[in-house]
N, C-alpha and C positions, 0 to 999 in steps of 0.2 A: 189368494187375491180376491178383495171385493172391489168386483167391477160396479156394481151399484151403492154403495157408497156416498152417503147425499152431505152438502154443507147445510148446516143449522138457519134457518132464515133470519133467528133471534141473533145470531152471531156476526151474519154480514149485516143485519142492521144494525150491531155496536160497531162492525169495521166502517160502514157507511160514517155513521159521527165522529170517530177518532182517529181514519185517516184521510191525513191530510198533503201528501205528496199532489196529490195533484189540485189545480185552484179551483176553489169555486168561486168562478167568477159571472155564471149566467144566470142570465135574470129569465122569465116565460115569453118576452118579445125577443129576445136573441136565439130562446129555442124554436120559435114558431119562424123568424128566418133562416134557422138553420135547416129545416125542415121543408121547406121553398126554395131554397140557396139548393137542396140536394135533389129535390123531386122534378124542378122545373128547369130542364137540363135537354140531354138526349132524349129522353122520351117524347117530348115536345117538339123539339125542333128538327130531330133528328129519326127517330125510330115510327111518329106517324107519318111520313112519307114512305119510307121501307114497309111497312106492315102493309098500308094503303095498297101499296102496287105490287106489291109480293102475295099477301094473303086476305086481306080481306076488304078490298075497293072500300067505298064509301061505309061499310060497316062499323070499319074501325073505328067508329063514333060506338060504337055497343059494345068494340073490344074494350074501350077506357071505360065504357057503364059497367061492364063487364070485371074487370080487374078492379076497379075503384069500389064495389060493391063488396070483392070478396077482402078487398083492403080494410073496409071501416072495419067489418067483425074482426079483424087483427086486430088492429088499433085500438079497440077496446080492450082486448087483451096483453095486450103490451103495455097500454096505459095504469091498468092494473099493478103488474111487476112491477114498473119504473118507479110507479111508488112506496110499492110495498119493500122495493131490495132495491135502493136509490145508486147503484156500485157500476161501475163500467162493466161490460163486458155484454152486453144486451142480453138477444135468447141465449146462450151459452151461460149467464151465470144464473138463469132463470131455472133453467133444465136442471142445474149441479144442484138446486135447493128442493127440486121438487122428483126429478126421474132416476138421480143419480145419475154418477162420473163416468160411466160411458156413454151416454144419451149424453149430456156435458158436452164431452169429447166430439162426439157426430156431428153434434151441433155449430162447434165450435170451430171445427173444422170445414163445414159448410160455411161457416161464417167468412171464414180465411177465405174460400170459392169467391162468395157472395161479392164481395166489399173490390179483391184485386181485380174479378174480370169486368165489374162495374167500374171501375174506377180505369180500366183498359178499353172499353165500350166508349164512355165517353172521351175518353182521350182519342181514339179515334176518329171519331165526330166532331171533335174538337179542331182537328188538323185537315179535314174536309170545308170546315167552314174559313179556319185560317185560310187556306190556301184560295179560297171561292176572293175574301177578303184582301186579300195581294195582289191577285189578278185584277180586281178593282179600282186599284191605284196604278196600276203599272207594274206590279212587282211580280215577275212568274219566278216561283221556285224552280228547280229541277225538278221533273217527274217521276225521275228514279228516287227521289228522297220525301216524298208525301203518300207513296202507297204500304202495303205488306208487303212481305217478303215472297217473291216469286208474282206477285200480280204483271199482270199486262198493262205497262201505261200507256198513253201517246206523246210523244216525243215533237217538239215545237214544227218540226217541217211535216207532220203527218206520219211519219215512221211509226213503229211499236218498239218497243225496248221492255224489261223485265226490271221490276222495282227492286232496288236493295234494302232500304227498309224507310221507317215511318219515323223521319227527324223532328216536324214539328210535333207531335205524341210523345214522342221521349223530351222533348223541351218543357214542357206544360206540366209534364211529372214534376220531373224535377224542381221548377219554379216552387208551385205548389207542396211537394214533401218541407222543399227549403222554409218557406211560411209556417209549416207545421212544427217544424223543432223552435224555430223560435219561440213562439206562444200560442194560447189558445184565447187569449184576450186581443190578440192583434189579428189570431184566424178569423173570430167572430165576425170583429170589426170590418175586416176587408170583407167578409161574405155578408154584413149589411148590405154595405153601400154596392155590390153587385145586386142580391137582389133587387133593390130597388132600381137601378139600371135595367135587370131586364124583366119587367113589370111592366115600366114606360116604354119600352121596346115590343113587348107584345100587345100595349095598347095601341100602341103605332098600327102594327097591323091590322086587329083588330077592326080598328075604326079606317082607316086605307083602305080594305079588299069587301069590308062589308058590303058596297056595293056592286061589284063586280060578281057576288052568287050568282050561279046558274044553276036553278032547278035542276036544270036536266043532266047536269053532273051529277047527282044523285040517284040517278036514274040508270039502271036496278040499284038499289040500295045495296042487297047481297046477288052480287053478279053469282050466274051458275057456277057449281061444282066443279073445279077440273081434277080428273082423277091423277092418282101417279103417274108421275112420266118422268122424262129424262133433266127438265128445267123445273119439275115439282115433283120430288122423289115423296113424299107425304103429300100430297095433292094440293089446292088450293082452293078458296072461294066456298060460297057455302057457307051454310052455318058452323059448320066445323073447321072453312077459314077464319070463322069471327072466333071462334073460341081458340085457334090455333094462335091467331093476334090477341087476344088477351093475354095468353101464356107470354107472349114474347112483350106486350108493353108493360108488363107487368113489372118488369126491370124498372121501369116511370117511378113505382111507386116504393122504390128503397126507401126512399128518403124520411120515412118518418121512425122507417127502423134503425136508422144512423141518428137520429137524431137521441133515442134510448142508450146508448152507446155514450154519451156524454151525462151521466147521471151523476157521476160521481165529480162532474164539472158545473151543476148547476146549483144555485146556490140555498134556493128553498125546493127539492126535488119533489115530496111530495105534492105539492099544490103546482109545480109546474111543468114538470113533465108531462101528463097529461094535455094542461094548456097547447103545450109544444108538440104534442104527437097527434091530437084530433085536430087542432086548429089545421096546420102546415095540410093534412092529410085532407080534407074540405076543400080549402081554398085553391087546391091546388088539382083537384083533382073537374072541377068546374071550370079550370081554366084550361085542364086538357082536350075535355070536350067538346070547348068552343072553338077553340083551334083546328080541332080536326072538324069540324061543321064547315067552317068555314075555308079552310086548305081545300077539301077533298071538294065542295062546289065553286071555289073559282077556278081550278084544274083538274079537266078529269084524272080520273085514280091512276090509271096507267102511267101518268108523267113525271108522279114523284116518285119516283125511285132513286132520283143525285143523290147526292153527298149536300146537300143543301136547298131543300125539298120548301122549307117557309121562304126562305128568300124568291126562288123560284116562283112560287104562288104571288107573293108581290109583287115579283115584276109582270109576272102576266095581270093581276089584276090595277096595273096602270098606275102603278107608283113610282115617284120618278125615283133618278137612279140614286139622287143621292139619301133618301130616303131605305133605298135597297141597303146602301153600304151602313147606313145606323143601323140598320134591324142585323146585318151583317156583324157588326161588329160588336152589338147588343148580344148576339147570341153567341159571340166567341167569348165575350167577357163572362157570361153566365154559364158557359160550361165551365170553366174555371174553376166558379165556387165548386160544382159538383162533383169534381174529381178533388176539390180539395176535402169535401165533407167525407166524401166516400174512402179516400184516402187516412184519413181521423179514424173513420170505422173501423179501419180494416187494423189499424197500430194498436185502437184501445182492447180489443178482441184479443191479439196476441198477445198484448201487456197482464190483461187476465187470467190467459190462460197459462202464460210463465209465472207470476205470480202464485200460481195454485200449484207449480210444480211441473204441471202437463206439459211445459216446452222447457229449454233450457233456461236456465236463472240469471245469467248474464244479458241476456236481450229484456228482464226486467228496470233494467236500468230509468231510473229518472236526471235528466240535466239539472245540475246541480243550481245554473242560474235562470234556464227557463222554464221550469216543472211543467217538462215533458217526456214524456215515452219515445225517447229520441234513439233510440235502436230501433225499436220496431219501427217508428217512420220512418226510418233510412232504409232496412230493410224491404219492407212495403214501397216504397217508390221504387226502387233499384228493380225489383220483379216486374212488377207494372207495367214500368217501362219498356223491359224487356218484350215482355208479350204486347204492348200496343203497338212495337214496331213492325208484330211480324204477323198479327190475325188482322182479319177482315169485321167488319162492325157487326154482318147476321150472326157469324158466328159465336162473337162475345155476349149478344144481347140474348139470347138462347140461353146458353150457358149460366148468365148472370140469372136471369126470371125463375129456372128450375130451381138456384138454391134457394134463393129470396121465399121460394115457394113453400120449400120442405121446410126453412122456419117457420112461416106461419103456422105450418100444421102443427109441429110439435110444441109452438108456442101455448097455441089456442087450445090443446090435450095436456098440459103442463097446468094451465090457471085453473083448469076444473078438478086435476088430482090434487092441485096443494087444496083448495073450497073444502074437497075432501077429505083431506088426511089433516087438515091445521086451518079448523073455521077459526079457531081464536083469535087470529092476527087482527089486529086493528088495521082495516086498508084505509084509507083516505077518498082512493077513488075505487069505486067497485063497479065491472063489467056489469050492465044491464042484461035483464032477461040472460042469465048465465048458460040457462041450459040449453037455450036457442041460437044465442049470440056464438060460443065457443065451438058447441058441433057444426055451425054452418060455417065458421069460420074455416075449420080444419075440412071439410070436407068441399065447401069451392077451389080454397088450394089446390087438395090435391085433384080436385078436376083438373083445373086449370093444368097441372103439370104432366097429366096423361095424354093432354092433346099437343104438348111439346113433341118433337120430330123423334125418332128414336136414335138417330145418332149423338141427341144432346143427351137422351138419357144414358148412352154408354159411357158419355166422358163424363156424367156424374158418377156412376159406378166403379170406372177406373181412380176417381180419387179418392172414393171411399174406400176403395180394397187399399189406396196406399195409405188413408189414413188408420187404418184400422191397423197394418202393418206398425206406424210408427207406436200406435197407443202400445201393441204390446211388448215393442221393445223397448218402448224407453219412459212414456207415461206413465204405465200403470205402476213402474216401480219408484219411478221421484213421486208421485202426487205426495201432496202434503198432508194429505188423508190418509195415507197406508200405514201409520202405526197410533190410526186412532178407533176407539170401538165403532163396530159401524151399527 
C-alpha cells in the first residue's frame, strides 16, 4: 500500500477542462454571494449572543478581529488552489495533489465533520428563530417539538416537560437538500435574492439600535477570568475567553471555504474564485464586527444568551415590534441560504471523494436531468437532520470551528509544499508574502483550536480514529490510485 500517493496537478487540470457532469454556471458575483449567503448566517445572528454571554462579554468583538484575521491568511491560500486545481472537492482535493491520499483522506474526512455539524449548527438556530418568529404572530409550536432530544422545555401553563426532538431543524434540512438536487443554477439563484434580504435586514438594525449604544455596556471590555467550575468546566472570560470565542466563531467564517468547493461549478474559476473567496471573506467579516459592537453595547453581555440574541438587542434598543418581526424573519430566511450552501459543501466533498474511489462509487452518481450529486445531497440532508434534531447549538458550533480549523492548517502547509516541490505551475493568483502569509496562517489555526474546550477535541479524535478505521478497510484498497506508479 502507498498511503501517500499524490494525484498529478497537470491531470486534474486537464480533468478540470474536460469534465463536464457538472454545470458551470457561476459567474465571480454569484460566488462572492455565495460566500455572504454562507458566512452571514449563525455566526451573526446566532453564535455572537452565545460566545458574548458564555465566554467572552463584550470582547467578542476581538473574537471575530480575532478569527477574521487568522481567516484572510487562509483565504489566500485557498485562493491560490482554487485556481490553480479549479475541481470540486475544496482542501481535500488540494492535500491529494500536494500531501498525498491519506492527508487527502484526513482532510476529507474532516470535511464530512466540517460541512454536516455546520449545516446542524445552523439548522438549529434556525428553529430558535422560527419559533421566536411564530410566537410573533400568534402561532406557538409545541415545546416538545423545537428543542434536542432530552432538553428541559416549558410547557404553555408553566410546567417543565422533556423535549423529543427538533421538528423545525429536520424541516429546513429537508427543504433545502430538496433545492439542492434540483439545481445549482436555481440554488444560486434563491441564495441571491436571500442574501440581499438579509443585508437590508441587518441594515435595519444597524441603523435602529445605533442609537440606543451604552458605553458602559462595554464596560469591562474583557470581564475577569472565571476559572473552572461546575457552569464553566474550561473557565471563562479573560483573554483566554476571547480567544476561546474566536475558536468557537470561527464556525462564522466557513463560508468562503464552501464557496471553493464549487470550482468545478464556476464558470471562469481561475479569475474568479479568488473574486469569490477574498471578496465574501472582507465584506463579511466587517459586518460581523459591527454587529457585535453594536449588540453587546445596547444589551449588556450577560442577556444574550436566547436562542435569538439580534432580535432581542432590538427590541431593547426601541424598535417597534414590527420591525422586530422583519429582522425576525430576515434572519430565518438567511439562515436558509446557509445550511443550504453548507449542505452543497458537504455533497460536493463526498462526490469527490467517491469519485477517487475513497467512498463507495455508487453515491457518485450524477441526475441525469438536473447535473447534480443527487445521492450525496440526499444523503447529507438525511444525517443532518438527524443530528439537528437531537444536539444542542454550543455543542455543534465547537465541534464545527475545530474542523474548519484543522483545514486551514493543512491548507495553508499544503500551498507552501506544492511552491516547493512544482514552482513551475502557472497560478493566476498567487498567495502574497508566501512565507509569512501561509505559516501564520497555519499556526493561528491551530492556536485557535487549542483554546477549544477539550471535550470537542475528544469528539475530533473519536472521528478520526473512525475515519482512519474506514480508510483502511475499505479506501485504501478501491482508490483509483492503487495500481498506478506512485
Amino acid at each position: 500500500m502507498n498511503i501517500f500517493r499524490r494525484k498529478s496537478v497537470a491531470d486534474l487540470q486537464s480533468e478540470a477542462l474536460t469534465d463536464h457532469s457538472l454545470k458551470r454556471v457561476l459567474g465571480p458575483l454569484n460566488l462572492i454571494l455565495l460566500g455572504i449567503g454562507c458566512t452571514i448566517g449563525a455566526g451573526i445572528f446566532v453564535l455572537t449572543g452565545h460566545v458574548a454571554a458564555a465566554t467572552a462579554g463584550p470582547g467578542v468583538i476581538l473574537s471575530y478581529v480575532l478569527a477574521g484575521l487568522a481567516s484572510i491568511f487562509a483565504a489566500f491560500c485557498y485562493s491560490e488552489f482554487a485556481s490553480l486545481v479549479p475541481m470540486s472537492g475544496s482542501a481535500y482535493t488540494y492535500s491529494y495533489a500536494t500531501m498525498g491520499e491519506l492527508f487527502a483522506w484526513i482532510i476529507g474526512w474532516d470535511l464530512i465533520l466540517e460541512y454536516a455539524v455546520g449545516g446542524m449548527t445552523v439548522a438549529i438556530g434556525w428553529s430558535g428563530h422560527f419559533n421566536e418568529l411564530m410566537k410573533s404572530v400568534g402561532i406557538h409550536l409545541p415545546p416538545q417539538l423545537t428543542a434536542a432530544y432530552g432538553a428541559t422545555v416549558t410547557l404553555a401553563d408553566g410546567s417543565s416537560a422533556t423535549a423529543w426532538f427538533n421538528l423545525p431543524a429536520v424541516f429546513i434540512v429537508a427543504a433545502t437538500t430538496t433545492l439542492l438536487v434540483i439545481g445549482i443554477k436555481e440554488s444560486a439563484r434563491f441564495n441571491n435574492i436571500i442574501v440581499f434580504v438579509k443585508l437590508a435586514v441587518i441594515g435595519v438594525f444597524v441603523v435602529g439600535a445605533l442609537h440606543a449604544i451604552n458605553p458602559a455596556n462595554w464596560h469591562p471590555f474583557i470581564p475577569a477570568a472565571i476559572p473552572p467550575g461546575p457552569d464553566h468546566p474550561d473557565g471563562a472570560f479573560g483573554w483566554s475567553g476571547v480567544f476561546h470565542g474566536a475558536g468557537t466563531v470561527f464556525f462564522a467564517y466557513i463560508g468562503f471555504d464552501a464557496v471553493s468547493t464549487a470550482a468545478q461549478e464556476a464558470k471562469n474559476p481561475q479569475r474568479d474564485m479568488p473574486i469569490g473567496i477574498i471578496g465574501s471573506l472582507l465584506v463579511c467579516t466587517v459586518l460581523y464586527i459591527l454587529v457585535a459592537a453594536i449588540a453587546t453595547g445596547v444589551v449588556p453581555y450577560a442577556e444574550l444568551g436566547g436562542d435569538a440574541p439580534i432580535v432581542y438587542a432590538a427590541q431593547k434598543a426601541g424598535m417597534s415590534n414590527w420591525i422586530s418581526i422583519l429582522i425576525d424573519l430576515g434572519i430565518v430566511a438567511g439562515l436558509s441560504s446557509v445550511i443550504m450552501v453548507l449542505l452543497m459543501g458537504q455533497s460536493r466533498v463526498f462526490w469527490s471523494m467517491s469519485r477517487d474511489g475513497l467512498l463507495p462509487e455508487f453515491i457518485n452518481r450524477v441526475h441525469p436531468k438536473f447535473k447534480t450529486p443527487w445521492i450525496t445531497s440526499i444523503i447529507t440532508g438525511v444525517v443532518v437532520a438527524f443530528f439537528s434534531a437531537t444536539f444542542t447549538l454550543g455543542e455543534a458550533g465547537e465541534l464545527c470551528s475545530i474542523g474548519t480549523l484543522l483545514a486551514f492548517v493543512i491548507v495553508c502547509i499544503s500551498v507552501l509544499v506544492l511552491r516547493v516541490r512544482e514552482p513551475h505551475h502557472i497560478r493566476t493568483f498567487r498567495t502574497p508574502a508566501i512565507w509569512f502569509v501561509a505559516p501564520a496562517g497555519a499556526i493561528s489555526a491551530f492556536i485557535l483550536m487549542y483554546k477549544l474546550p477539550g471535550i470537542t477535541w475528544l469528539r475530533l479524535i473519536v472521528w478520526f480514529v473512525i475515519g482512519m478505521v474506514l480508510y483502511f478497510t475499505y479506501s485504501v484498497n478501491h482508490s483509483k490510485l492503487r495500481d498506478k506508479t506512485p
